[in-house]
N, CA, C and O atoms as a MOPAC input file, in Angstrom:
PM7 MOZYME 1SCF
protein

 N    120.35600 1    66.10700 1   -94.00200 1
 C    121.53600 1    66.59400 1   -94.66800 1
 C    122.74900 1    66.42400 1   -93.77100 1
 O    123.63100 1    65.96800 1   -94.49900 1
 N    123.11300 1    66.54100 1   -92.80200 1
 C    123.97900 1    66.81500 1   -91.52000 1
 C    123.98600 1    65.18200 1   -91.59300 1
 O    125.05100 1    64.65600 1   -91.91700 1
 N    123.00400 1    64.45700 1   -91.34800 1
 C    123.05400 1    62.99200 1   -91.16300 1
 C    123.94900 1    62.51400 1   -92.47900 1
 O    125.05100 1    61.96900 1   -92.41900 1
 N    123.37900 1    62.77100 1   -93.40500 1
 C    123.97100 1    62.17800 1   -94.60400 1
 C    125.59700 1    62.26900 1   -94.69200 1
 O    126.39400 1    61.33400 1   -94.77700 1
 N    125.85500 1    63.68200 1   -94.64600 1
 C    127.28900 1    64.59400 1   -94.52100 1
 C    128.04200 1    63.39600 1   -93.55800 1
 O    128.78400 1    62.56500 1   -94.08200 1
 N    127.83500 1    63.40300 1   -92.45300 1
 C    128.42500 1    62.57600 1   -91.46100 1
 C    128.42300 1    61.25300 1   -91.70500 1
 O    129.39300 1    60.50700 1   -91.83500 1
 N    127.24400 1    61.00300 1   -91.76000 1
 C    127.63300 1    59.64100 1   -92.49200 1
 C    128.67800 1    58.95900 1   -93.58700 1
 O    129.22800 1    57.87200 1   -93.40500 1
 N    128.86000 1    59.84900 1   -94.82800 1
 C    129.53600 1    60.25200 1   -95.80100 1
 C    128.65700 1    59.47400 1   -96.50200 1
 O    129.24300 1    58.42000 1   -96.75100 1
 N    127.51900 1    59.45600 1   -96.95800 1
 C    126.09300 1    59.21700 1   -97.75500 1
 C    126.55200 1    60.34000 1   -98.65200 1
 O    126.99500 1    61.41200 1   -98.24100 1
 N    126.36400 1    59.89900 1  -100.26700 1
 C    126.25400 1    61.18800 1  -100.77300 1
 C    124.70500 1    61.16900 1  -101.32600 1
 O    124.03900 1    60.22600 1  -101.75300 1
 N    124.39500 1    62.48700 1  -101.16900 1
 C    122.88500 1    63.30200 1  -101.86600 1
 C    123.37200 1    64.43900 1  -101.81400 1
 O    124.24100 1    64.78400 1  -101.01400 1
 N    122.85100 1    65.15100 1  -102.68100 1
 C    122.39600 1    66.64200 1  -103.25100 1
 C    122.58700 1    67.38600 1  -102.11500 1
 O    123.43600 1    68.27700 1  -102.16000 1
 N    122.00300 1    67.21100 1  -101.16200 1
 C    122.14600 1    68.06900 1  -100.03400 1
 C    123.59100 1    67.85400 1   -99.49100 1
 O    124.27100 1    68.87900 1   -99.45400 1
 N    124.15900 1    66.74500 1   -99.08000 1
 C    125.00700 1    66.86900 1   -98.48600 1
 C    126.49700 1    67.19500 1   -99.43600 1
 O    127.58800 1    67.62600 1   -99.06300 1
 N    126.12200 1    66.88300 1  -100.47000 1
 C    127.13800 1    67.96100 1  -101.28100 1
 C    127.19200 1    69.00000 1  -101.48500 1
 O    128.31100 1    69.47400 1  -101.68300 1
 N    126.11100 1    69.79700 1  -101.53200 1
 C    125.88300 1    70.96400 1  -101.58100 1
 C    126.55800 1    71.50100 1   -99.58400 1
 O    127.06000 1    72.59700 1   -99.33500 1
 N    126.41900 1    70.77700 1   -98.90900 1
 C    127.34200 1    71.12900 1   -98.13600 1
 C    129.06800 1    70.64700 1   -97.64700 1
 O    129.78300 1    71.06300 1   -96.73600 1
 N    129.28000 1    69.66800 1   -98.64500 1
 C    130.86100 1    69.80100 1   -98.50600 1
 C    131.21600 1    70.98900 1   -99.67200 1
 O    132.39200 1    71.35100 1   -99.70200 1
 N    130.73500 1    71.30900 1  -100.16100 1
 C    131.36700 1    72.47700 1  -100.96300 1
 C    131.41400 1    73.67500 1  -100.46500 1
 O    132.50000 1    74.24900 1  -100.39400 1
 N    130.03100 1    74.39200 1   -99.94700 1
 C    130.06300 1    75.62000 1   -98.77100 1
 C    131.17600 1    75.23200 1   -98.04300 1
 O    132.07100 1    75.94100 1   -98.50100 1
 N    131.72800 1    74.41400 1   -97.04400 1
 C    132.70400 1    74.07700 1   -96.37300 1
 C    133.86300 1    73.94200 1   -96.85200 1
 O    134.81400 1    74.08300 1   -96.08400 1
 N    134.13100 1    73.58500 1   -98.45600 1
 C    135.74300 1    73.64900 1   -99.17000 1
 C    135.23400 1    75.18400 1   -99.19400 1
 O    136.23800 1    75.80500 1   -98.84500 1
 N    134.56300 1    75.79300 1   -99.34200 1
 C    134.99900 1    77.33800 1   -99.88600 1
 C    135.35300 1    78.19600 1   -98.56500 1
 O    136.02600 1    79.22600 1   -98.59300 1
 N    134.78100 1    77.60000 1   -97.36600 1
 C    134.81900 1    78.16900 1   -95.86700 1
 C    134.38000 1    79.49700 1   -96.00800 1
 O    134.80900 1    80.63900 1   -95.85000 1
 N    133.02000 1    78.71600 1   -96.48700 1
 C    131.98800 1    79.62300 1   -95.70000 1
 C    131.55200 1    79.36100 1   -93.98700 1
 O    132.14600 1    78.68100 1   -93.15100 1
 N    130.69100 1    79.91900 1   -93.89100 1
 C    130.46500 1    79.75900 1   -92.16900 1
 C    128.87800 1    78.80200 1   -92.41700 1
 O    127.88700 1    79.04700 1   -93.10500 1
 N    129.14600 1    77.92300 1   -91.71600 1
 C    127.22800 1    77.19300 1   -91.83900 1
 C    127.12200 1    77.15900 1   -89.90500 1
 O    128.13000 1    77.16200 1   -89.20000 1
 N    126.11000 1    77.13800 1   -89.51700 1
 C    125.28200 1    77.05500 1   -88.35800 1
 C    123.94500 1    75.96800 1   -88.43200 1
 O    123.65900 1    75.40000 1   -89.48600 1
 N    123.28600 1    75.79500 1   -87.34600 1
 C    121.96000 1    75.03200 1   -87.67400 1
 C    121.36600 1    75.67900 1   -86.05800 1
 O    122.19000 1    76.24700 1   -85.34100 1
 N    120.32500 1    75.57700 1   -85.72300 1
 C    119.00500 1    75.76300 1   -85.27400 1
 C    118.97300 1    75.10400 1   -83.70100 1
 O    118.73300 1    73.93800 1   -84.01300 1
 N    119.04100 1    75.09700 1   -82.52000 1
 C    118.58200 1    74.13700 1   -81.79900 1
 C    117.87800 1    72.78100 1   -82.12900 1
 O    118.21800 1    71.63800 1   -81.82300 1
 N    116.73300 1    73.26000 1   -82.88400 1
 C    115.53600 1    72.32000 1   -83.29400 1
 C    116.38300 1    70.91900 1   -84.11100 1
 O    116.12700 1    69.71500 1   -84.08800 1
 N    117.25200 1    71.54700 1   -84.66700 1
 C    118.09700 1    70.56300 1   -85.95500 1
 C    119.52100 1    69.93100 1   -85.33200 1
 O    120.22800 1    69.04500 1   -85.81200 1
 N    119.70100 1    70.72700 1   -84.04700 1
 C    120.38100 1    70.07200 1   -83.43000 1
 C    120.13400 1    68.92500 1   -82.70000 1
 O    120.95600 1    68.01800 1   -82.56800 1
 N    118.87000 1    68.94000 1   -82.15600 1
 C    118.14700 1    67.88400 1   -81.24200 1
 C    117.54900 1    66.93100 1   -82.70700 1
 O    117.89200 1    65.76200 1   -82.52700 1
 N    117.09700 1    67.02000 1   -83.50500 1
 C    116.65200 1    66.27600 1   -84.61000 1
 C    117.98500 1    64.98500 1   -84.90300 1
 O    117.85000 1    63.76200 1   -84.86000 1
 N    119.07600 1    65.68800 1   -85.15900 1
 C    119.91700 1    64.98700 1   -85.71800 1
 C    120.48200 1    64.04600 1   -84.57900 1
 O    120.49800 1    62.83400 1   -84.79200 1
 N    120.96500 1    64.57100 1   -83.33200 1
 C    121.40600 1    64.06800 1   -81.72600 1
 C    120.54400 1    62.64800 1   -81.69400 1
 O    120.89400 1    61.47100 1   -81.61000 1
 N    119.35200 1    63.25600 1   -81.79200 1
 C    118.29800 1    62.30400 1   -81.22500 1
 C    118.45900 1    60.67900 1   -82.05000 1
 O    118.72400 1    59.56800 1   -81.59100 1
 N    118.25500 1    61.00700 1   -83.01300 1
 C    118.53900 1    59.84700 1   -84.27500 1
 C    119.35600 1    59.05300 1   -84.17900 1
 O    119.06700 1    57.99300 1   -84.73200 1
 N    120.30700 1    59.08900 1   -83.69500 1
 C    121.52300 1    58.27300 1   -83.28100 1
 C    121.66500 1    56.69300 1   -83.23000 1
 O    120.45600 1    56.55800 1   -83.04400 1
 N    122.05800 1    55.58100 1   -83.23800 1
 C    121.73000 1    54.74500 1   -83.27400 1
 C    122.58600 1    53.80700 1   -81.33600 1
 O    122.10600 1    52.88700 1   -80.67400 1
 N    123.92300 1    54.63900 1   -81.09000 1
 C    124.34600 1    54.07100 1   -79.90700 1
 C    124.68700 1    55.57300 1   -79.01100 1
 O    124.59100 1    56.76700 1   -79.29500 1
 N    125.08600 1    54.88200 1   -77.91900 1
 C    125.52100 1    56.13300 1   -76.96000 1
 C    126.59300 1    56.89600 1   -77.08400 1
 O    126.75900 1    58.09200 1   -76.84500 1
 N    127.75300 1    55.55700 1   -77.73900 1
 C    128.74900 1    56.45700 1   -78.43300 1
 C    128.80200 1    57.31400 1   -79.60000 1
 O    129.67400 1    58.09800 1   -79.97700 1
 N    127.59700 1    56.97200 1   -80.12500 1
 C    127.65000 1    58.09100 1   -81.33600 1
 C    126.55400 1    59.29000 1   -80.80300 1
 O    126.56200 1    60.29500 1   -81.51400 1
 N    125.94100 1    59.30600 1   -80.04700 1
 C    125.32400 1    59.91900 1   -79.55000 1
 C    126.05400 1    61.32600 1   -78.07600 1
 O    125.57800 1    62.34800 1   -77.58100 1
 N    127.18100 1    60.66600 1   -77.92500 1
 C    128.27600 1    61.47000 1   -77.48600 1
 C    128.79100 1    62.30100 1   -78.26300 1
 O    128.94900 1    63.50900 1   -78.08200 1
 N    129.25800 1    61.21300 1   -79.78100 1
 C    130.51600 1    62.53200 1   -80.47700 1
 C    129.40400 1    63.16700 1   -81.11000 1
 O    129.79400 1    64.26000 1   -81.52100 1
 N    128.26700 1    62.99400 1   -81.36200 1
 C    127.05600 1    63.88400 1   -82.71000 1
 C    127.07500 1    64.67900 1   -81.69500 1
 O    128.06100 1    65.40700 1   -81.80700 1
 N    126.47400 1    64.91600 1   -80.74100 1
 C    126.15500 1    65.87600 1   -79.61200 1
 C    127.03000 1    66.44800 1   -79.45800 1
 O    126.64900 1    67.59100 1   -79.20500 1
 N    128.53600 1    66.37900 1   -79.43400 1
 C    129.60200 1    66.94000 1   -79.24700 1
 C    130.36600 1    67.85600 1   -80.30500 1
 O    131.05000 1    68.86200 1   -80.11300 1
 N    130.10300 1    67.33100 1   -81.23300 1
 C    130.44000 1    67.55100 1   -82.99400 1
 C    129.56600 1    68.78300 1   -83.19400 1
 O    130.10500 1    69.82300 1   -83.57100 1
 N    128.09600 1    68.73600 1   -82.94000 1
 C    127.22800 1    69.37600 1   -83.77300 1
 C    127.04700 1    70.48800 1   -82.48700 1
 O    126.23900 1    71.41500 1   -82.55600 1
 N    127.72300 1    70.30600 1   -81.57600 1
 C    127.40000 1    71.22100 1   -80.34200 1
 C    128.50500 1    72.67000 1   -80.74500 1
 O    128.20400 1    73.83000 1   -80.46600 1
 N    129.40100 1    72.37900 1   -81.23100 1
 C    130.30600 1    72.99400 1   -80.97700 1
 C    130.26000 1    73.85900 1   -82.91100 1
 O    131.25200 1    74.28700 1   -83.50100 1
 N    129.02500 1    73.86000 1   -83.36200 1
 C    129.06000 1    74.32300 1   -84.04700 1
 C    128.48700 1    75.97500 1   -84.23600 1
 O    127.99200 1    76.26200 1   -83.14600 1
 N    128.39400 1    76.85100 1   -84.93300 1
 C    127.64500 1    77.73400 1   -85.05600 1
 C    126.23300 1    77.84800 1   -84.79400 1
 O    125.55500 1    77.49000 1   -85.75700 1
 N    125.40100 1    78.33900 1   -83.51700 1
 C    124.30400 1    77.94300 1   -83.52400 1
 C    123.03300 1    79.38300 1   -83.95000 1
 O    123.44400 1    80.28700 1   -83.22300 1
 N    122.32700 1    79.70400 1   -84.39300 1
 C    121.25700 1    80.50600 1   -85.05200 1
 C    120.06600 1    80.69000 1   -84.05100 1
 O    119.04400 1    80.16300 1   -84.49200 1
 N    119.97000 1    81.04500 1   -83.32600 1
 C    118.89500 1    81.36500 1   -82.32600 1
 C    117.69100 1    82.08600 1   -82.96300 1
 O    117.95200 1    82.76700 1   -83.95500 1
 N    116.38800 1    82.04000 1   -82.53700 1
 C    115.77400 1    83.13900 1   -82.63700 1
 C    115.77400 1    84.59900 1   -82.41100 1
 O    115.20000 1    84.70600 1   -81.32800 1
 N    116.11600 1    85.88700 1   -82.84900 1
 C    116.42200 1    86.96800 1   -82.15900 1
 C    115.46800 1    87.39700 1   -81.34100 1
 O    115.77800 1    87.79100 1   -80.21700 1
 N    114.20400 1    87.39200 1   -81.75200 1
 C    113.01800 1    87.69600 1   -81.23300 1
 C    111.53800 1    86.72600 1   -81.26000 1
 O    110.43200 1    86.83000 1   -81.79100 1
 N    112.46900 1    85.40900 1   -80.05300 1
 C    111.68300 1    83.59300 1   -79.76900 1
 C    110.33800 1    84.54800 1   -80.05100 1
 O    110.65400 1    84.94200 1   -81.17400 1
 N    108.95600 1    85.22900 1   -79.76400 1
 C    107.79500 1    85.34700 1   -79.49300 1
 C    107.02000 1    85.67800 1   -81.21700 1
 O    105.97100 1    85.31000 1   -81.74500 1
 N    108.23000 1    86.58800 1   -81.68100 1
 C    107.69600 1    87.08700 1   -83.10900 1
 C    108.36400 1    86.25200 1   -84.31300 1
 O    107.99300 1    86.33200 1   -85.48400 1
 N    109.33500 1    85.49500 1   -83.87200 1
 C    109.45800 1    83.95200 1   -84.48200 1
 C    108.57500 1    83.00000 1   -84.57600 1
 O    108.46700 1    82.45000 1   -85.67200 1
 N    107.79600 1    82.60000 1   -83.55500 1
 C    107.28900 1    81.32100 1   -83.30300 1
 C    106.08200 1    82.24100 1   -84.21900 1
 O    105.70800 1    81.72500 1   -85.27300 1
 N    105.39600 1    83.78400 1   -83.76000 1
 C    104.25600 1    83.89800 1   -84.32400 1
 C    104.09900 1    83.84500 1   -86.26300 1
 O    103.05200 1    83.78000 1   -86.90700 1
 N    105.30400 1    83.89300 1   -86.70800 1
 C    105.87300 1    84.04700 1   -87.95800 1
 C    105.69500 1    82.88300 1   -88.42000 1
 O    104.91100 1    82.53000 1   -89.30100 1
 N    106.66300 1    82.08000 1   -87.63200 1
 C    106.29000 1    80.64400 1   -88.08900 1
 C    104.61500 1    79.93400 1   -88.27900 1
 O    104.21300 1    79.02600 1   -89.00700 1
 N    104.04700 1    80.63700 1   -87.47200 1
 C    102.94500 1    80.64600 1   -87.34800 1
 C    101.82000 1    80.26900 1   -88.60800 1
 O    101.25200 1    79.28600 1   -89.08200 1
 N    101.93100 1    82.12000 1   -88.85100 1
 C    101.91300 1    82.54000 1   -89.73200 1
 C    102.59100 1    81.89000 1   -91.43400 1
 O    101.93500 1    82.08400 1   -92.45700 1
 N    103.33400 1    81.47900 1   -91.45100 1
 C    104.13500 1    81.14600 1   -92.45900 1
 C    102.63900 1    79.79700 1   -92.87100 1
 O    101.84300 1    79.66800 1   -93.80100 1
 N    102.89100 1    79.12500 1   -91.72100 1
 C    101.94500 1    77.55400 1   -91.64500 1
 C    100.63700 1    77.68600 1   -92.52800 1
 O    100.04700 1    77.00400 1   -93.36600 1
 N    100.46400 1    79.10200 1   -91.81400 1
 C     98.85000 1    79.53800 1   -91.88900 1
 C     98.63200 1    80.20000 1   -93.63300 1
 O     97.58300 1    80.15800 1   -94.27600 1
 N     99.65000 1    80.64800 1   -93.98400 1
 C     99.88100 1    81.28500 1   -95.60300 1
 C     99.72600 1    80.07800 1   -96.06600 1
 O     98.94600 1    79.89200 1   -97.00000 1
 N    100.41200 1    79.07600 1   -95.52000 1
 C    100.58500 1    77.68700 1   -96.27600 1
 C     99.38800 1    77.07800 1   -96.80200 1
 O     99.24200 1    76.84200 1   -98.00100 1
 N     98.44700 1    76.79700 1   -95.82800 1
 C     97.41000 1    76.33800 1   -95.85300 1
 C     96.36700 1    77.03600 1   -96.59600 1
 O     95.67100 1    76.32200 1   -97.31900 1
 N     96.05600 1    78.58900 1   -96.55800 1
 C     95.43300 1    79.21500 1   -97.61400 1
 C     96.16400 1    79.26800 1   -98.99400 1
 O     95.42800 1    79.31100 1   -99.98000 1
 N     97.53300 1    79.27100 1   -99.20000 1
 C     97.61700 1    78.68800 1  -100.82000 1
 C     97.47900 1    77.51200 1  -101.01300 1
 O     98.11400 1    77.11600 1  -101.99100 1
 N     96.59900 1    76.35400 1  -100.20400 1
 C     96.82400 1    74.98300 1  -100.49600 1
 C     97.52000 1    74.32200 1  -100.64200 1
 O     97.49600 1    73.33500 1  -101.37700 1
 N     98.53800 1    74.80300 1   -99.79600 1
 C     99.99100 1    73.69900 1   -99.60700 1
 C    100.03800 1    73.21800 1   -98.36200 1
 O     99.81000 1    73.96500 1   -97.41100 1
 N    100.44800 1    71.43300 1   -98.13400 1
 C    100.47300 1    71.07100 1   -97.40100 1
 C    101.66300 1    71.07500 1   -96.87000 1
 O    102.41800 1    70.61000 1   -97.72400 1
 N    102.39500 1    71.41400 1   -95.68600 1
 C    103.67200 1    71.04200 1   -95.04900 1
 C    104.00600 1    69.73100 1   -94.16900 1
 O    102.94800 1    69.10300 1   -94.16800 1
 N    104.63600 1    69.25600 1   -93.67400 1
 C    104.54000 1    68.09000 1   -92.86400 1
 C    105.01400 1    68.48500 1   -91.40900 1
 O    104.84100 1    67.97600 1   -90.30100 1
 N    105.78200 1    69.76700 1   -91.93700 1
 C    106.27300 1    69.96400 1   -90.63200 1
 C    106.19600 1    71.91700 1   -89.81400 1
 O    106.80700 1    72.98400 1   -89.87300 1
 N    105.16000 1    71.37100 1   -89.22400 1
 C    105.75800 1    73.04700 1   -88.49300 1
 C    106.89300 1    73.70800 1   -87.94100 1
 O    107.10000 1    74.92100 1   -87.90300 1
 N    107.59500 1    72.79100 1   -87.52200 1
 C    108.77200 1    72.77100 1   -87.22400 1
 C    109.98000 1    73.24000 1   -88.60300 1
 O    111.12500 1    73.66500 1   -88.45100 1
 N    109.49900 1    73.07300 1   -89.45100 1
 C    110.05700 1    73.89200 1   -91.14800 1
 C    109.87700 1    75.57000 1   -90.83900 1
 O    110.70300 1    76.48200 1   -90.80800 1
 N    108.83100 1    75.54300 1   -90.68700 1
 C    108.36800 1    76.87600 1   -90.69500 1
 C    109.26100 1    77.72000 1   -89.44500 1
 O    109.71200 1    78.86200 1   -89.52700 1
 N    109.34500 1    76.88600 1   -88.42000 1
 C    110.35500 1    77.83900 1   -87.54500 1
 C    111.62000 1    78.16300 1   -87.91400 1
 O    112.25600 1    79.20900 1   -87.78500 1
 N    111.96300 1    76.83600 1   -88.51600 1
 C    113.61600 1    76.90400 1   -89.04400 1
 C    113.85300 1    78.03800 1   -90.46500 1
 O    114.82900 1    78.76800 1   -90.63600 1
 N    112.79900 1    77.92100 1   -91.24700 1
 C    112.79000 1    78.90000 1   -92.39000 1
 C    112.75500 1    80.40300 1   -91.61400 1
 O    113.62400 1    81.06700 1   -92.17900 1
 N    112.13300 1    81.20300 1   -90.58000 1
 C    112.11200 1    81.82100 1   -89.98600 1
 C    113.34800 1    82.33600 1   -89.27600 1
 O    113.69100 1    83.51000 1   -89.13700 1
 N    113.88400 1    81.35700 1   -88.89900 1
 C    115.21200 1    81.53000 1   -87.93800 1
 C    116.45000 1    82.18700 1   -89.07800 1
 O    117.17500 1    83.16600 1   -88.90200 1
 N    116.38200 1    81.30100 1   -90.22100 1
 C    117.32400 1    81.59700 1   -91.31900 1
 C    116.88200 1    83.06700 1   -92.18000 1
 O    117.62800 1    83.68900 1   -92.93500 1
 N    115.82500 1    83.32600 1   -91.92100 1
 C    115.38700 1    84.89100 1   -92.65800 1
 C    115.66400 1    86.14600 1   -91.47700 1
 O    116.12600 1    87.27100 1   -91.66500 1
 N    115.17400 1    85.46300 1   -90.12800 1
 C    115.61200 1    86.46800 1   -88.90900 1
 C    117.56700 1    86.84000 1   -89.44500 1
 O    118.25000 1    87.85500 1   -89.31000 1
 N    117.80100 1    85.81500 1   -89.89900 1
 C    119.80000 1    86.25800 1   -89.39500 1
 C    120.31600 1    86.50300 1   -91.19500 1
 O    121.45400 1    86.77300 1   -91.58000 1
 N    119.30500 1    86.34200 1   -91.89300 1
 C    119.64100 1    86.69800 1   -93.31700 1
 C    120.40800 1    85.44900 1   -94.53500 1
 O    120.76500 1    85.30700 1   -95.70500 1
 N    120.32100 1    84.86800 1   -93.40400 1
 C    121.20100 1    83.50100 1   -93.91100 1
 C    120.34900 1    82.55600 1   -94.94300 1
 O    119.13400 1    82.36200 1   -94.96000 1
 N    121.35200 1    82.03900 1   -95.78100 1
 C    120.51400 1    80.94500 1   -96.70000 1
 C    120.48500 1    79.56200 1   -95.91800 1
 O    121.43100 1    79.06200 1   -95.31000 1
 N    119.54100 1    79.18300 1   -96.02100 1
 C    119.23000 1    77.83400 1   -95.73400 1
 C    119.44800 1    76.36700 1   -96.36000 1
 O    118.61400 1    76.15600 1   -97.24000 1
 N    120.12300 1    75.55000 1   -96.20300 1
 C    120.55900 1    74.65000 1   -96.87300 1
 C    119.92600 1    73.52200 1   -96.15400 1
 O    120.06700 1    73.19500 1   -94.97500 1
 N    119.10600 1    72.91600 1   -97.21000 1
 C    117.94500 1    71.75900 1   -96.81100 1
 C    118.18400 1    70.63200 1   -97.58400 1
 O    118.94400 1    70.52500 1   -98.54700 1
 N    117.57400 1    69.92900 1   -97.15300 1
 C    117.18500 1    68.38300 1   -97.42200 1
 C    115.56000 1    67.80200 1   -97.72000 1
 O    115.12400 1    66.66600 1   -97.90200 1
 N    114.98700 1    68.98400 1   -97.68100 1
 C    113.39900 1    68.86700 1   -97.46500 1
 C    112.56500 1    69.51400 1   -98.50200 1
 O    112.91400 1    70.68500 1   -98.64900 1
 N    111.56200 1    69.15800 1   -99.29300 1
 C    111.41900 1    69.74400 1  -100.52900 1
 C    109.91300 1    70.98300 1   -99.95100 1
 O    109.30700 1    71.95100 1  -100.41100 1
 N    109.91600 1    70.12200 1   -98.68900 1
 C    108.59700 1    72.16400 1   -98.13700 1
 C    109.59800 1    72.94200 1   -98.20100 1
 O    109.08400 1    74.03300 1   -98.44800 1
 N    110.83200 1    73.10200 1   -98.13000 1
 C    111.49200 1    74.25700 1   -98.44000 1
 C    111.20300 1    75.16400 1   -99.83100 1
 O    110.80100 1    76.32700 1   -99.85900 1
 N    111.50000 1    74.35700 1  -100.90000 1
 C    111.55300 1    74.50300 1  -102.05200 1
 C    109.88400 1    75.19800 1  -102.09100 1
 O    109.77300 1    76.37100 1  -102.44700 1
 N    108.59900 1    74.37500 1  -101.69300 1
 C    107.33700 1    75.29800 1  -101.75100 1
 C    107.18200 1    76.81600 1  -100.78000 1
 O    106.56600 1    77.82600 1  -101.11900 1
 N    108.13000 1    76.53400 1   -99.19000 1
 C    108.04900 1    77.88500 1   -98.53000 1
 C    108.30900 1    78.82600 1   -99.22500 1
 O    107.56400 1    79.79700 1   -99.35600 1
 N    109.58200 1    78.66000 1   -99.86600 1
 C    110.08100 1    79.64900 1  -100.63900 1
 C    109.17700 1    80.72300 1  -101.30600 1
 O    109.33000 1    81.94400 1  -101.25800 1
 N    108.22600 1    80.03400 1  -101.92400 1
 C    107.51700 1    80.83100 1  -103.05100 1
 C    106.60300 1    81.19400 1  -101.64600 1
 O    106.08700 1    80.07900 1  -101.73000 1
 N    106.15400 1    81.59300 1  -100.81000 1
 C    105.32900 1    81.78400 1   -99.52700 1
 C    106.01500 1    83.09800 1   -98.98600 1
 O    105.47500 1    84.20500 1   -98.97700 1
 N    107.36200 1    82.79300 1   -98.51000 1
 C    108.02600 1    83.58500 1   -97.71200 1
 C    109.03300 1    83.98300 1   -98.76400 1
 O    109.69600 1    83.12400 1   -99.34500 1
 N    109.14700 1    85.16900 1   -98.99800 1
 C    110.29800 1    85.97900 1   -99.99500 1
 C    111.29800 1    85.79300 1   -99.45500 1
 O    112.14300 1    85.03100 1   -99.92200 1
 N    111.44300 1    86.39800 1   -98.41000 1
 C    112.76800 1    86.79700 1   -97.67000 1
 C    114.06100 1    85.13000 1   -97.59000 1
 O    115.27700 1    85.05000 1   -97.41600 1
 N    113.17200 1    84.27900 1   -97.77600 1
 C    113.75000 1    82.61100 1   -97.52400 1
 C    114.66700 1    82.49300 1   -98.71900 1
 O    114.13600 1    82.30500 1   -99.81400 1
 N    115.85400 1    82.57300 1   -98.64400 1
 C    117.08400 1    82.03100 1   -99.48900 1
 C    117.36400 1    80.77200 1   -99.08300 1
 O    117.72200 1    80.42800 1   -97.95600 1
 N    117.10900 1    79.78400 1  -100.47800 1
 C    117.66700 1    78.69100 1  -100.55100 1
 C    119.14300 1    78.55300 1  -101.24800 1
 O    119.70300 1    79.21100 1  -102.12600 1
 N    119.61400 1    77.15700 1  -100.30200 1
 C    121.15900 1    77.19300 1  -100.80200 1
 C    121.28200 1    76.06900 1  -101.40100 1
 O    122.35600 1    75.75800 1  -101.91500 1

């Protein structure tokens, strides 16, 4: 989504975030989604201003890293006994991080759309 946005790609997701942003709301992202997007990069110069751009944004920490990660955990582990597959554990932390701070989550990824029904507390945006 962030990739797309920047890029000026349009999809669903990344419209759904130029509009949060005309209304100025506040958006943040994750460490994890910070290094995701950084990493991807294709030169050094863009790998300067993304890192620089996305650094200086609102960032969402874990409040409590130990009962996060075990949540996320957990989340994986619900997953797998309702017979849903995820691709990424790394979902499960980020869905976590966004329920720790109350915040809706604005994705690009359709395990969101299945966490949801898993984890209550998970507002999609």
């Amino acid at each position: 989504m962030w990739i797309d946005y920047l890029a000026g790609t349009e999809t669903e997701a990344a419209g759904r975030l130029v509009e949060i942003l005309d209304r100025g709301y506040e958006v943040g992202l994750t460490g994890v989604v910070y290094q995701e997007v950084v990493q991807g990069v294709s030169s050094q110069r863009e790998f300067e201003w993304m890192s620089e751009y996305l650094g200086s944004q609102t960032f969402y920490h874990p409040r409590d890293p130990i009962g996060n990660y075990l949540e996320a955990a957990r989340t994986y582990s619900n997953y797998l006994r309702a017979g849903i597959t995820t691709r990424s554990a790394v979902d499960c932390f980020i869905a976590r991080v966004a329920v720790e701070h109350g915040v809706a989550l604005l994705y690009d990824d359709r395990d969101f759309e299945k966490m949801a029904g898993v984890v209550p507390d998970l507002i999609l945006a």
